[in-house]
C-alpha positions in Angstrom: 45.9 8.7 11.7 44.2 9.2 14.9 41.2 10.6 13.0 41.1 7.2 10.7 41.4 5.1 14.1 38.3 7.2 15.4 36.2 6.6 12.6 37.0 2.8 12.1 36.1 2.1 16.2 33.2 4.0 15.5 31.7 2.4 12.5 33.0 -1.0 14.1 30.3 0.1 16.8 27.5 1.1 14.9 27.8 -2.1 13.5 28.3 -3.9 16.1 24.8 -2.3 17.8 23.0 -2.7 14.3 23.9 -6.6 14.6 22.7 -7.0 18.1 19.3 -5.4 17.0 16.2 -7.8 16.5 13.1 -6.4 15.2 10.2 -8.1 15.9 7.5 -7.6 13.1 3.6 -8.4 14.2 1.9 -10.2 11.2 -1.6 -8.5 10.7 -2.5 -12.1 9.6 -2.0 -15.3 8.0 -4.5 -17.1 5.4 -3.8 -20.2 3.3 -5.3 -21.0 0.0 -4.7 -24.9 -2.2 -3.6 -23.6 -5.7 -3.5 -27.0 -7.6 -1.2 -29.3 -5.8 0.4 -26.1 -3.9 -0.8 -24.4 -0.8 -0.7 -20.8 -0.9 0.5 -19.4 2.4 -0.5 -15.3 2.5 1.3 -12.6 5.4 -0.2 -9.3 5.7 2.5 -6.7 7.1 1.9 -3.3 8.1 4.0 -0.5 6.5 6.4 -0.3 9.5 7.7 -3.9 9.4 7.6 -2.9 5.1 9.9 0.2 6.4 12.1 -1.8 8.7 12.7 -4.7 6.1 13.3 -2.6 3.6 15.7 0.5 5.7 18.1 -2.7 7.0 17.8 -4.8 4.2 16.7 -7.9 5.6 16.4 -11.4 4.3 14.0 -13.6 5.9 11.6 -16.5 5.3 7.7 -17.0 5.9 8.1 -20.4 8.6 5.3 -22.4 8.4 5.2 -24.9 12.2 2.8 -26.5 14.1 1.1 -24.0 16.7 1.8 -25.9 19.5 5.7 -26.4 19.9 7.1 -25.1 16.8 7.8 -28.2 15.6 7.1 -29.6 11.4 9.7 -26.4 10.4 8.8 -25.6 6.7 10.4 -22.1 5.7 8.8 -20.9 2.4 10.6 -18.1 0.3 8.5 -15.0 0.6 7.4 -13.5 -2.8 5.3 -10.0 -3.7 3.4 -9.7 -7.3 5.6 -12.5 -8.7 9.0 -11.4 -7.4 10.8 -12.9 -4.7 11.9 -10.2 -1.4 15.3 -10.2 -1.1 17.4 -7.8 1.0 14.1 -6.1 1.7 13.5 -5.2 -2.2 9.6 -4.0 -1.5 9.0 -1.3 -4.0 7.6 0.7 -1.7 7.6 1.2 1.7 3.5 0.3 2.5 2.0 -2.8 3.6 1.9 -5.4 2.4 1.1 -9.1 1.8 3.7 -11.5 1.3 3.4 -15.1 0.0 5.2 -18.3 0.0 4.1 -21.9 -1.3 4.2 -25.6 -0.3 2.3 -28.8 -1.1 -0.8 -29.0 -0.1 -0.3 -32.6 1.2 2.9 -31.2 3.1 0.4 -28.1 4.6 -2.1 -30.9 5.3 -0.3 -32.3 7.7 -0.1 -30.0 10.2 -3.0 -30.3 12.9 -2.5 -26.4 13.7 -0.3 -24.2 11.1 0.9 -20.8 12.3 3.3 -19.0 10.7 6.8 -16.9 11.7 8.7 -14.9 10.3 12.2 -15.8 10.6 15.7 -13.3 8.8 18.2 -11.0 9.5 20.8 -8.8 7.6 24.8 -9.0 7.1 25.1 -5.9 9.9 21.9 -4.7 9.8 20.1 -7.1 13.0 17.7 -10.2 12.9 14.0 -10.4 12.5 11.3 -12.2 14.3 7.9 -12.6 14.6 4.8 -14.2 17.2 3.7 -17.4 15.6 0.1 -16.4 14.1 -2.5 -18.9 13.2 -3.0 -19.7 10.0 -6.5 -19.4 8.7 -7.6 -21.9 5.6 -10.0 -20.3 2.9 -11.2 -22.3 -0.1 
């Protein structure tokens, strides 16, 4: 009984930690493309953030806002090779680039577009990101 009680405090506290953790991922960079009537919005991670994301499981969006204050919010849903990343589903743990779409005349409206990234798991902590400036290529 005492034994049981040990083990529930104790996995009540690793997740308790695991939920306060926040990972902060550092986008290598951030490139946009017009596909047609979408804009392509490209995130190139490094293999640890890969290894974090994919270790905790974490869900999280690629934020498109205006540089300045954050403001003109447009999450995308992050995809890699066709398949969307959910609970950290890479298939492997290297870098790298994820990618999300909007229109291009909802992209076009921002003066300034970085990006964020912007998740978390169930018990497994949050993730962040430094806004990075987005960089247009034809």
């Amino acid at each position: 009984m005492i034994m049981r009680l040990g083990y529930s405090l104790a996995a009540c506290a690793v997740a308790l930690v695991l939920s306060a953790c926040t990972h902060t991922a550092k986008p290598i960079s951030a490139t946009a493309h017009a596909t047609g009537e979408n804009a392509v919005v490209e995130v190139a991670l490094d293999q640890r953030d890969v290894q974090v994301i994919k270790d905790r499981e974490l869900y999280f969006s690629i934020v498109v806002v205006e540089c300045a204050d954050k403001s003109k919010r447009w999450p995308l849903q992050p995809y890699l090779g066709g398949r969307m990343i959910e609970g950290g589903n890479f298939p492997s743990a290297k870098g790298a680039t994820v990618y999300g779409t909007m229109p291009v005349k909802g992209f076009q409206e921002y003066k300034r577009p970085c990006v964020t990234l912007e998740g978390g798991g169930y018990l497994t902590g949050n993730l962040s990101s430094p806004l990075v400036p987005v960089q247009t290529t034809n």
